[in-house]
C-alpha positions as CSV (number, residue, x, y, z in Angstrom):
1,X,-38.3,12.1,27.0
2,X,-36.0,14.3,29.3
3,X,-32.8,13.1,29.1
4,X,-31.4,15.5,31.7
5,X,-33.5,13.5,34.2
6,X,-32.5,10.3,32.5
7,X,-28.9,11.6,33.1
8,X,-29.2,11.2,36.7
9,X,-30.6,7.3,35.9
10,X,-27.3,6.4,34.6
11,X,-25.0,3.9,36.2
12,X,-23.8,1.5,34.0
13,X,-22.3,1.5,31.0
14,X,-25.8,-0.4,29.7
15,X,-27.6,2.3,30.6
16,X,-25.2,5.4,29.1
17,X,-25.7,3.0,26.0
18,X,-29.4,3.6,26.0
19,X,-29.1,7.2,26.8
20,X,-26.6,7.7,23.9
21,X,-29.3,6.1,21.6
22,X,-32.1,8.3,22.6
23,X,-29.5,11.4,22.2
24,X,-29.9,14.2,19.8
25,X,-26.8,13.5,18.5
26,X,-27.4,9.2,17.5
27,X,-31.0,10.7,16.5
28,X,-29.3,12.9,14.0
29,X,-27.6,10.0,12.2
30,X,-28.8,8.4,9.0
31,X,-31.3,5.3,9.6
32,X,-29.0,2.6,8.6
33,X,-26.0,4.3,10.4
34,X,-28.2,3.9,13.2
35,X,-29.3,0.4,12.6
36,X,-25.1,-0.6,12.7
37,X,-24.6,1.3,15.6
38,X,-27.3,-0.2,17.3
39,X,-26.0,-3.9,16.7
40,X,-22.3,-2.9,17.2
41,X,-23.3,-1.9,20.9
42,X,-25.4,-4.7,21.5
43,X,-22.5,-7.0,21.2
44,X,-20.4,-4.5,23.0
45,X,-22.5,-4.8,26.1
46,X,-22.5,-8.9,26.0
47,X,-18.1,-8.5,26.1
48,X,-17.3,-10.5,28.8
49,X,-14.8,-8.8,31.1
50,X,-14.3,-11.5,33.5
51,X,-15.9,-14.7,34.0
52,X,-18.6,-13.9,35.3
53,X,-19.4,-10.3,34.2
54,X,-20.1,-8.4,31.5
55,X,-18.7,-4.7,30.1
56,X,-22.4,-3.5,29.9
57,X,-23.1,-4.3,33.7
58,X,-19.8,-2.2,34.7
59,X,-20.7,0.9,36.8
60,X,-19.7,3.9,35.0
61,X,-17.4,5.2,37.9
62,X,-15.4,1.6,38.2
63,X,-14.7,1.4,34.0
64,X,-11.0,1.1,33.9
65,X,-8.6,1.3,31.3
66,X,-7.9,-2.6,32.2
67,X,-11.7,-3.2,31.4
68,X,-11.7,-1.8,28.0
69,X,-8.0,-3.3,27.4
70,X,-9.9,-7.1,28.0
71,X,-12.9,-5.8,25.5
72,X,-10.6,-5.3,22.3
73,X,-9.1,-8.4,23.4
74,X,-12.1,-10.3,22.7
75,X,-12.7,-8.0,19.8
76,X,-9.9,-9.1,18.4
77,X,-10.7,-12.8,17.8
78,X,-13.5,-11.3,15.4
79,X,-11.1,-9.6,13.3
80,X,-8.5,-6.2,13.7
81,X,-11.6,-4.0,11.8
82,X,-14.1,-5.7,13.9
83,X,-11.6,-5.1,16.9
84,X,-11.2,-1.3,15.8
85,X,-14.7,-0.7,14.5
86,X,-16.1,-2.1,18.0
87,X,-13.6,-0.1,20.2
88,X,-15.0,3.5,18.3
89,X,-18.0,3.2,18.5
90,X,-17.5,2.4,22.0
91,X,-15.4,5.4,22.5
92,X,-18.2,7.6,20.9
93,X,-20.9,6.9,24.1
94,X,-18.3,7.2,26.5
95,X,-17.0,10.7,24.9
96,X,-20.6,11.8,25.6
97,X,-20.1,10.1,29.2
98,X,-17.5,12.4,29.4
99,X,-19.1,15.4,28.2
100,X,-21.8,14.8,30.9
101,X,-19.1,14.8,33.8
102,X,-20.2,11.4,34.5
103,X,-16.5,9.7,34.3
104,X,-13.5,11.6,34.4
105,X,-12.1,10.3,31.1
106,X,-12.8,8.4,28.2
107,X,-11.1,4.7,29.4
108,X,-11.2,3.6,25.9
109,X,-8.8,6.6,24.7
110,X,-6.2,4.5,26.3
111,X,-6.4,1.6,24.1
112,X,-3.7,0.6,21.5
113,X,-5.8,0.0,18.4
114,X,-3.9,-2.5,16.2
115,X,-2.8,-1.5,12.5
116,X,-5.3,-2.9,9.5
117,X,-2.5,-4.9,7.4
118,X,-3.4,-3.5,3.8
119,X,-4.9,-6.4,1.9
120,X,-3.8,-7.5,-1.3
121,X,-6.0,-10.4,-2.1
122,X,-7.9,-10.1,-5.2
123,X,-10.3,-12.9,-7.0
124,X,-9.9,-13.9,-10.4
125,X,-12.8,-13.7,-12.9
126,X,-13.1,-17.6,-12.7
127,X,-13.5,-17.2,-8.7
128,X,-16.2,-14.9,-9.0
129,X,-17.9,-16.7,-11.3
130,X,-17.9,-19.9,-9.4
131,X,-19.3,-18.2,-5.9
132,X,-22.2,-16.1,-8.0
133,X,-23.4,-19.5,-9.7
134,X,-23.1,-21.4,-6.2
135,X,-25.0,-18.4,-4.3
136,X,-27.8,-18.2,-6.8
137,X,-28.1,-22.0,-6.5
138,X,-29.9,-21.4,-3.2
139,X,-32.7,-19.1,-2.3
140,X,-31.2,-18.7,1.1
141,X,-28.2,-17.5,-0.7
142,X,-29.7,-15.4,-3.5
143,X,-29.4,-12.4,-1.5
144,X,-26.0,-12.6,-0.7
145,X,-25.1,-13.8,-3.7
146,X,-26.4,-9.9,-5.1
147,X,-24.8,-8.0,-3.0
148,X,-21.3,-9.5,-3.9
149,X,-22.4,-9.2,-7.2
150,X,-23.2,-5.6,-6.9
151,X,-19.8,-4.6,-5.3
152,X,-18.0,-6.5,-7.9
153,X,-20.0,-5.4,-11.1
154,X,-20.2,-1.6,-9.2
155,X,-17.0,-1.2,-7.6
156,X,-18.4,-0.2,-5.0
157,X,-18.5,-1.3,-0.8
158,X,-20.4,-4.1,0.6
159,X,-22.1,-1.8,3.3
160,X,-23.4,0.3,0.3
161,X,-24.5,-2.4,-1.7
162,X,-26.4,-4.4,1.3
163,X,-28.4,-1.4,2.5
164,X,-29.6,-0.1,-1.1
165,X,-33.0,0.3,-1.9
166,X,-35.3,0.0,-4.8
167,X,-35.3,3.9,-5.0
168,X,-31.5,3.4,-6.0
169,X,-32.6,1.7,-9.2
170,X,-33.7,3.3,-12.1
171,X,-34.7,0.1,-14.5
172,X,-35.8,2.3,-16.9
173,X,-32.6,3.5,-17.6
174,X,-30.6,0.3,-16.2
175,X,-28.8,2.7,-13.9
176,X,-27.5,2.9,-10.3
177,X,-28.2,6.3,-8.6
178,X,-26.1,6.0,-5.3
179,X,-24.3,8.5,-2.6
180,X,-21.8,6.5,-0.8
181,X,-21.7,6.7,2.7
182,X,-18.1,6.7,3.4
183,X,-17.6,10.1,1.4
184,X,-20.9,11.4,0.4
185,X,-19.6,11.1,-3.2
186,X,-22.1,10.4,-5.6
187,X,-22.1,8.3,-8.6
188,X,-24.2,7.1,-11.3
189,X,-23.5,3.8,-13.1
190,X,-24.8,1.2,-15.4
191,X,-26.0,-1.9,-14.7
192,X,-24.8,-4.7,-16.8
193,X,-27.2,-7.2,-18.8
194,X,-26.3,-10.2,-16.3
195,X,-26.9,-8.3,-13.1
196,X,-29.9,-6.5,-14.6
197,X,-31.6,-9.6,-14.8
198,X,-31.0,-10.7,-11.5
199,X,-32.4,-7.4,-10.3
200,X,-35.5,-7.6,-11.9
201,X,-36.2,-11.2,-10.9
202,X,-35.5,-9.4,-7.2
203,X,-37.7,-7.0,-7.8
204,X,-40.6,-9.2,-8.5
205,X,-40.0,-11.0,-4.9
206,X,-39.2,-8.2,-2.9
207,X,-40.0,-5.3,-4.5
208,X,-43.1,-4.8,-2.1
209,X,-40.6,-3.5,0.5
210,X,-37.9,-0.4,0.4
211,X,-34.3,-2.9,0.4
212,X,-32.9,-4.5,-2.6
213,X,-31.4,-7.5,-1.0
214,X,-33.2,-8.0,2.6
215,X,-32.9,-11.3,4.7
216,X,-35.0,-13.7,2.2
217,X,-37.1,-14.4,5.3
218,X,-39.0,-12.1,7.2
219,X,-38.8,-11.8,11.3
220,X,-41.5,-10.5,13.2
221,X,-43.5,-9.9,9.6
222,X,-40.6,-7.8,8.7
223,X,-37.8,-7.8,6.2
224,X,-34.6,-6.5,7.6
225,X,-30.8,-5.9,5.6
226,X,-28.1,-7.7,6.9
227,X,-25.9,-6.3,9.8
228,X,-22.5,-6.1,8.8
229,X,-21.2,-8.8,11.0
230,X,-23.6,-10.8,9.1
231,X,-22.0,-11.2,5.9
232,X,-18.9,-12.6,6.5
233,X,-20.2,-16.1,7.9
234,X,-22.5,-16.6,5.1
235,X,-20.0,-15.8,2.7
236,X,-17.7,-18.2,4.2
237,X,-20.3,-20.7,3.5
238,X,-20.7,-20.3,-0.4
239,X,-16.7,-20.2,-0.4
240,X,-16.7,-23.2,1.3
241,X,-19.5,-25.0,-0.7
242,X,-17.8,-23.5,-3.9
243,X,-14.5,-24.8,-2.8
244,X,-12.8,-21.5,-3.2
245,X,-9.5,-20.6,-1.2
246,X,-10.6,-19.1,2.6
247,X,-8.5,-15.8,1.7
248,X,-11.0,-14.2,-0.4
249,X,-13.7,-12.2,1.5
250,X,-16.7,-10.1,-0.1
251,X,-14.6,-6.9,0.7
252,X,-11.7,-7.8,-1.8
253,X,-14.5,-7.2,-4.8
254,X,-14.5,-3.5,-4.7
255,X,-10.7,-3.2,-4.9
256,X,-10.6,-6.1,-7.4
257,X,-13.3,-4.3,-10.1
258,X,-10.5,-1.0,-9.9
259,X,-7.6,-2.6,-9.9
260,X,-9.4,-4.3,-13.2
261,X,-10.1,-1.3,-14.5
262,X,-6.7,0.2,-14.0
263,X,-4.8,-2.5,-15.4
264,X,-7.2,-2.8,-18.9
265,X,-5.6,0.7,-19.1
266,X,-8.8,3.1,-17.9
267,X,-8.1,6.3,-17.3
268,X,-7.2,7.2,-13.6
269,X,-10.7,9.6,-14.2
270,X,-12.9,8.0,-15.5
271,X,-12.5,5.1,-12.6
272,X,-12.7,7.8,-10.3
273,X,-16.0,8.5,-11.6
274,X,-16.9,5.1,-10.9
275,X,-15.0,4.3,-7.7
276,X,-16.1,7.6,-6.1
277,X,-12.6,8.8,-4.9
278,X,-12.1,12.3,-5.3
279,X,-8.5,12.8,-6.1
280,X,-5.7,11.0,-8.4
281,X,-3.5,10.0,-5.0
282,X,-6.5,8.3,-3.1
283,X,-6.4,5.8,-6.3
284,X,-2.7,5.0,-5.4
285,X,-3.2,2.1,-3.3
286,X,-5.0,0.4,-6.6
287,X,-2.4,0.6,-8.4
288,X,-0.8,-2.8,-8.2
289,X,2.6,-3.7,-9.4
290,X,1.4,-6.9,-11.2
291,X,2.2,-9.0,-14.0
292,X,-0.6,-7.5,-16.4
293,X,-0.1,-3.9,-15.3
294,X,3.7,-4.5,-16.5
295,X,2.6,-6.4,-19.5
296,X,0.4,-3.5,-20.8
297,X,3.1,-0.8,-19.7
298,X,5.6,-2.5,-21.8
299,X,3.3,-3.0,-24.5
300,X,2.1,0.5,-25.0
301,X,5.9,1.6,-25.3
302,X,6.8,-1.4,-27.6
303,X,3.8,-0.1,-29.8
304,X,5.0,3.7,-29.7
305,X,8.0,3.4,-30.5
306,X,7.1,1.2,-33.7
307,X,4.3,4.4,-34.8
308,X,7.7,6.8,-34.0
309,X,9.9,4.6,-36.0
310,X,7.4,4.0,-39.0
C-alpha cells in the first residue's frame, strides 16, 4: 500500500491513526507492542471532546491544544498512568503528523502530564495467598489468577507475565527463559513446585496455542491475551470476592517479591539477577525503611559484635 498517496487521504485524527498503523515505523514494533498500541488508540479515538464529538473525528488542521487538554482530562478518571500512557502514545502519531507537514505542531506537547505518586503498597504473604486460592476457585479466573502468580513468584511485571508464551517455559528444566520488555534484560529463573503445577495443568488446556494465560474463552475461534486495561477490573473482582483491602493492585507484586528478597537479607546482586535491573542505584527505590529491614540490620550487628567479643 502507498502510503504517500494515503498521505493525501488524511484528515482526521482517525485516519492519521490508521496511517500510523500501516507505517514502517508501528510495523517495525514487536507484535504484542503492537497489539497495546492498537487498543490504547482505539480508546483514544472514542475520547469524547465535547458532547457530541469525538477526538478521532477532529480534522487534523482544527486539533487544538484545548482538545487534547479535555482528552487527558478524561484520561484521568482511568488512572494518572492510564492518563500518561494514553497521552504518549497519542503524541507518538501526531509526532509523525508532524513530520508529514500535516499540522504545524504536535498539540499534545503542550499537555501537563501529572506526576506518578511512587507507590508503597505492598501485600502480605497471607493477602496473596487468599486472592491465588479465590482466583483458582473459578475457571473464569484461573488465568488471571496465573499471571498474578507469575509476577509475584517471578518478580517480574504484569505486562511480561500476561503476554508469555509456552516457548518461555522450559518444563524440563522447571525454568523461565524471559527478555523483559521494558529493558531488554534477560533473565532466567526457576519455577517453584506450587506454580509449576499450575503450569502444567495450563499447559494441558491451552497448550495447543502460543500464550500461557489467554482469555479462557476464545472470540472469533481465537484465543487472545489480555489488554492491559483488562486486568485491573478483573482483579478488582477477586479482591473484592476475597475481601482484601481495594489498595492492593496486581502491579504491587513485583515490587513486593524484591522488597522480600531484600529484606530476608539477599544480596543487592543476586536480586538484580532476578529483578532484571542493571545497576545497584535502580534497586534504591526497593529498599524500604521498614520494621523487618531494621530488625535484620540490628540483628546482624548485635550478632557481630558478640563473634568480635567472643
Amino acid at each position: 500500500m502507498n502510503l504517500q498517496n494515503n498521505k493525501k487521504e488524511i484528515k482526521n485524527l482517525s485516519d492519521m491513526v490508521g496511517y500510523y498503523l500501516r507505517s514502517p515505523q508501528f510495523l517495525a514494533l514487536r507484535p504484542q507492542t503492537q497489539k497495546g498500541y492498537e487498543y490504547r488508540l482505539s480508546n483514544v479515538l472514542r475520547t469524547p471532546i465535547t458532547p457530541a464529538s469525538k477526538i478521532g473525528d477532529t480534522k487534523l488542521s482544527k486539533l487544538s491544544v484545548a482538545h487534547c487538554k479535555t482528552a487527558y482530562q478524561m484520561w484521568l478518571k482511568r488512572g494518572v498512568r492510564t492518563a500518561n500512557v494514553m497521552a504518549t502514545t497519542t503524541s507518538i502519531v501526531l509526532n509523525m503528523a508532524e513530520e508529514l507537514e500535516l499540522i504545524v505542531r504536535n498539540p499534545m506537547r503542550s499537555v501537563s502530564k501529572m506526576k506518578e505518586r511512587g507507590r508503597k503498597v505492598m501485600w502480605t504473604s497471607d493477602q496473596v495467598k487468599v486472592f491465588l486460592d479465590t482466583a483458582y476457585s473459578q475457571y473464569k479466573w484461573r488465568s488471571i489468577g496465573l499471571i498474578v502468580h507469575m509476577a509475584y513468584s517471578f518478580a517480574q511485571r504484569v505486562g511480561d507475565m500476561r503476554s508469555l508464551e509456552w516457548s518461555n517455559i522450559n518444563f524440563d528444566e522447571k525454568r523461565l527463559d524471559l527478555e523483559q520488555s521494558k529493558k531488554r534484560a534477560e533473565v532466567h529463573l526457576p519455577i517453584e513446585e506450587n506454580l509449576l503445577a499450575m503450569l502444567t495443568k495450563q499447559h494441558e488446556e491451552f497448550g495447543f496455542q502460543n500464550y500461557v494465560v489467554p482469555h479462557p474463552y476464545p472470540r472469533g475461534g481465537q484465543y487472545r491475551i489480555y489488554n492491559d486495561v483488562d486486568i485491573s477490573p478483573l482483579v478488582n473482582k477477586i479482591k473484592e470476592a476475597a475481601n482484601l483491602p481495594k489498595e492492593l493492585t496486581a502491579m504491587d507484586m513485583r515490587r513486593t517479591a524484591i522488597t522480600e528478597m531484600v529484606e530476608a537479607g539477599v544480596d543487592t546482586t543476586q536480586i538484580m539477577a532476578v529483578s532484571g535491573h542493571n545497576s545497584p542505584n535502580s534497586m534504591r527505590p526497593y529498599i524500604k525503611h521498614t520494621y523487618t529491614s531494621a530488625t535484620n540490620a540490628l540483628t546482624k550487628r548485635g550478632e557481630s559484635r558478640k563473634n568480635e567479643q567472643g
